[in-house]
N, CA, C and O of each residue as an XYZ file, in Angstrom:
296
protein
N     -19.334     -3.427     20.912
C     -18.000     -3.327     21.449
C     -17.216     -2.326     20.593
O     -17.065     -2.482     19.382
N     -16.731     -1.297     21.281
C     -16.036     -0.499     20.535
C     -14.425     -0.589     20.590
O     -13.901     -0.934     21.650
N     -13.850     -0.368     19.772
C     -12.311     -0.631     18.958
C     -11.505      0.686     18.945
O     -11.875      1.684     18.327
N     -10.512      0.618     19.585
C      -9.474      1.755     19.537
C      -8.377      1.284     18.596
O      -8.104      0.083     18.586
N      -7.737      2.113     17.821
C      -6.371      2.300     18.096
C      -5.306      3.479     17.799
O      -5.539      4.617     17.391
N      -3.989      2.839     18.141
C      -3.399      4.482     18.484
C      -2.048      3.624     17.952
O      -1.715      2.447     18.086
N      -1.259      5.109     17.093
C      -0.537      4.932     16.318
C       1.090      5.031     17.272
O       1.501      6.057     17.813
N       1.582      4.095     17.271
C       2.985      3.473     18.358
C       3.994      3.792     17.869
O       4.807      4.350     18.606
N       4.297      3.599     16.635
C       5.477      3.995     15.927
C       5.841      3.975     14.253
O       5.040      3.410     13.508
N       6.551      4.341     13.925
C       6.562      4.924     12.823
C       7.925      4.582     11.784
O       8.964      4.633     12.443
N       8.062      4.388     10.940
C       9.362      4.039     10.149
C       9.509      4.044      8.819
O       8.930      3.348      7.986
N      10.733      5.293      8.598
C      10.894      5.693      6.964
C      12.108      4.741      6.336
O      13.261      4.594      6.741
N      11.468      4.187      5.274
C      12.333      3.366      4.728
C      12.820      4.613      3.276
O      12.331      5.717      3.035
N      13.973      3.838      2.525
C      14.104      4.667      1.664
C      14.866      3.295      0.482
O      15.718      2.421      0.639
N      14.205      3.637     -0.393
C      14.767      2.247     -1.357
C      15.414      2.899     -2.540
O      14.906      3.712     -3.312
N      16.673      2.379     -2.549
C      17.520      3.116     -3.776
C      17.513      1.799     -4.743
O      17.333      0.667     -4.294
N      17.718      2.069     -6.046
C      18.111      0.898     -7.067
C      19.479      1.133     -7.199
O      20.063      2.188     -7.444
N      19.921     -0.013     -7.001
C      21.340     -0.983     -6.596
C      22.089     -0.818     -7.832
O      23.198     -0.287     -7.896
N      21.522     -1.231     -8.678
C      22.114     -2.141    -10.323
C      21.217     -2.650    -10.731
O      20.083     -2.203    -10.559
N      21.537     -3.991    -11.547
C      20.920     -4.624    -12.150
C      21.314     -6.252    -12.511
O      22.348     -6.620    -13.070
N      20.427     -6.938    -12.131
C      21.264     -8.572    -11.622
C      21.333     -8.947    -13.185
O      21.146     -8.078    -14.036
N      21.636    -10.413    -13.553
C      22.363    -10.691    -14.509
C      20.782    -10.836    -15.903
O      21.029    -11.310    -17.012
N      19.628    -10.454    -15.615
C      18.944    -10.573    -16.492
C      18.274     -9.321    -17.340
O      17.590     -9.171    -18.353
N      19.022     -8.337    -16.085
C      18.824     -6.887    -16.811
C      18.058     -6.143    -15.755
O      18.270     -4.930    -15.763
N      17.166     -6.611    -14.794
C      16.185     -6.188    -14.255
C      16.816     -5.605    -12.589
O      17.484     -6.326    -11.849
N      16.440     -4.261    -12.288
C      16.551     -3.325    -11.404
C      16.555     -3.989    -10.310
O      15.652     -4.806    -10.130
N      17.854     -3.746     -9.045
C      18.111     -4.559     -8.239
C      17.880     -3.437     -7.126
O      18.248     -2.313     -7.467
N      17.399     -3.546     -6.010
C      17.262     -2.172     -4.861
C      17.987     -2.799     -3.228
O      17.956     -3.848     -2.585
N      18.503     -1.654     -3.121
C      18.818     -1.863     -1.429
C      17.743     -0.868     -0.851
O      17.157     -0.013     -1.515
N      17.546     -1.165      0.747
C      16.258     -0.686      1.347
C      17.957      0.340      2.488
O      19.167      0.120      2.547
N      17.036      1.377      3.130
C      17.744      2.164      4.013
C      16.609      1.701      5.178
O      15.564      1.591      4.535
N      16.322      1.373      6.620
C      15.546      1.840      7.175
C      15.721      3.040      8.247
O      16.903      3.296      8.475
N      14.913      3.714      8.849
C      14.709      4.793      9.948
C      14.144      4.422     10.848
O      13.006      4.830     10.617
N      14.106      3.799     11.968
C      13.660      3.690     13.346
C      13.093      4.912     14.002
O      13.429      6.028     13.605
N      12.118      4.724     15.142
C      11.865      6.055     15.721
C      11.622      7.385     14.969
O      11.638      8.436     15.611
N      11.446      7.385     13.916
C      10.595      8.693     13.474
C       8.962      9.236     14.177
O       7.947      8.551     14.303
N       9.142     10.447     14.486
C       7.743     10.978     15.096
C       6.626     10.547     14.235
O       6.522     10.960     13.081
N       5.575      9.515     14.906
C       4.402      9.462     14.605
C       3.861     10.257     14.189
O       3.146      9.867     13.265
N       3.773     11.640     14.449
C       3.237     12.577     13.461
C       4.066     13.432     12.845
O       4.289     14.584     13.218
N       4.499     12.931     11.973
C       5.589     13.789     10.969
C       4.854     13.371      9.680
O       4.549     12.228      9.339
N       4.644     14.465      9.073
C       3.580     14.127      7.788
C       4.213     14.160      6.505
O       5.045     15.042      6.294
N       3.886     13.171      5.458
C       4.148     12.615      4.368
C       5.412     13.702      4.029
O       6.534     13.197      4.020
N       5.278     15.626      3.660
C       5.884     16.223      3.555
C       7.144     15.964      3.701
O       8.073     15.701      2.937
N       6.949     16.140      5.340
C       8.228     15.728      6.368
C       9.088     14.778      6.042
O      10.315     14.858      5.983
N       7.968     13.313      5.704
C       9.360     12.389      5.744
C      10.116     12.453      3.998
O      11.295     12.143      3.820
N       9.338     12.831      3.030
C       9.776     13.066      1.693
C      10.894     13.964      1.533
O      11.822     13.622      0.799
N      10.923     15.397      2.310
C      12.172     16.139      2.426
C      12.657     15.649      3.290
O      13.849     15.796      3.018
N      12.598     15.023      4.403
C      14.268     14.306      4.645
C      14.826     13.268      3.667
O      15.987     13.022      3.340
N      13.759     12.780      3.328
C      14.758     11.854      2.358
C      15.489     12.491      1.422
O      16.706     12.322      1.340
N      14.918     13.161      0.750
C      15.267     13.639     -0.674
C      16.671     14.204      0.150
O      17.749     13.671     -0.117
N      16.619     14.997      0.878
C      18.170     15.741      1.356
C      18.889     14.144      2.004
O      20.119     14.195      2.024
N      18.593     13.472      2.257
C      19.307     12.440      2.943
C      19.888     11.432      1.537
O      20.885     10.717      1.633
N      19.259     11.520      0.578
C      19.179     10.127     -0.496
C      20.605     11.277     -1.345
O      21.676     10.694     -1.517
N      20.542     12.544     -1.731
C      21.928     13.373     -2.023
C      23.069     13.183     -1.376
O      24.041     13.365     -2.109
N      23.387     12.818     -0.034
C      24.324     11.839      0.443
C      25.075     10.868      0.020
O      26.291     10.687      0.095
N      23.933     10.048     -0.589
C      24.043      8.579     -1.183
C      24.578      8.308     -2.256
O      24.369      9.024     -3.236
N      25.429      7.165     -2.324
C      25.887      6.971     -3.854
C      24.611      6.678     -5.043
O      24.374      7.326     -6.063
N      23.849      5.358     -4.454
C      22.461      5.259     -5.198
C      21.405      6.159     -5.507
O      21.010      6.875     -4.588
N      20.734      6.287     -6.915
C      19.605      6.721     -6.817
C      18.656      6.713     -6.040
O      18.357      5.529     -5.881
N      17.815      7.534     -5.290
C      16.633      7.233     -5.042
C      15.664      6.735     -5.197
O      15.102      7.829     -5.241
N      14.666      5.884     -5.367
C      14.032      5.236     -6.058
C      12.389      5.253     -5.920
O      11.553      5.134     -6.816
N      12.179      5.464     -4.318
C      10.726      5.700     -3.752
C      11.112      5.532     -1.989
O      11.971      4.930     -1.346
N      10.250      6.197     -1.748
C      10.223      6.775      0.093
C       8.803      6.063      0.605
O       7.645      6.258      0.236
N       9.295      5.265      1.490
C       8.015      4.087      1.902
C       8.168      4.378      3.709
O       9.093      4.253      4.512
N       6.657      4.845      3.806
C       6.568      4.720      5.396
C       5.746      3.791      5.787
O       4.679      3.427      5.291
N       6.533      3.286      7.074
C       5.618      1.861      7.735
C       5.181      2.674      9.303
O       5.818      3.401     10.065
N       4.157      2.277      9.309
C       3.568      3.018     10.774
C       2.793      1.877     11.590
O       2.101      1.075     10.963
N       2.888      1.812     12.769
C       2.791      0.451     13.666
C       1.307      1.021     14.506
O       1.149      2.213     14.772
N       0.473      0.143     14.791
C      -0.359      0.343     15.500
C      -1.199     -0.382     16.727
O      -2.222     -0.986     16.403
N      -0.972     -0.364     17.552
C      -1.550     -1.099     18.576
C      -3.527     -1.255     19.051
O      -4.133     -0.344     19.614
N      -3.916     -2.067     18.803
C      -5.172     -2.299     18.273
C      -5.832     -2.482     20.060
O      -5.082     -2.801     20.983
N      -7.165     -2.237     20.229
C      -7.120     -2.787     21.546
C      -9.091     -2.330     21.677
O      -9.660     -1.451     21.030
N      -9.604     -3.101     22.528
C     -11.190     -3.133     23.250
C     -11.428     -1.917     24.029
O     -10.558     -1.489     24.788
N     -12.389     -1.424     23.905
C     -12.476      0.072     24.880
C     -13.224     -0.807     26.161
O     -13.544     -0.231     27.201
């Protein structure tokens, strides 16, 4: 039995560090991106962030993509 799948959608998160809660240790807020092109490559989504996170009051912290996939039986 052979196994497909095909990549549905796509989503750039962007996590800045916040502060720091009362024990000292690095606190982060998440940004997410909906609907980003499935094929927009690592490049792609790293320079938008980086120009998007200069906007921001927070540091940048790390650029996390989640990509969705729909699994299915040929």
């Amino acid at each position: 039995m052979a196994i497909s799948s095909e990549k549905v959608s796509t989503q750039l998160q962007m996590v800045f560090e916040n502060g720091v809660d009362g024990e000292g240790n690095p606190t982060f807020r998440t940004k997410s991106f909906n609907n980003v092109k499935p094929a927009s490559t690592p490049e792609q989504l790293h320079t938008v962030a980086t120009t998007l996170s200069q906007l921001q009051q927070h540091i940048l912290y790390t650029v996390e993509r989640n990509d969705s996939f729909v699994i299915a039986d040929l």
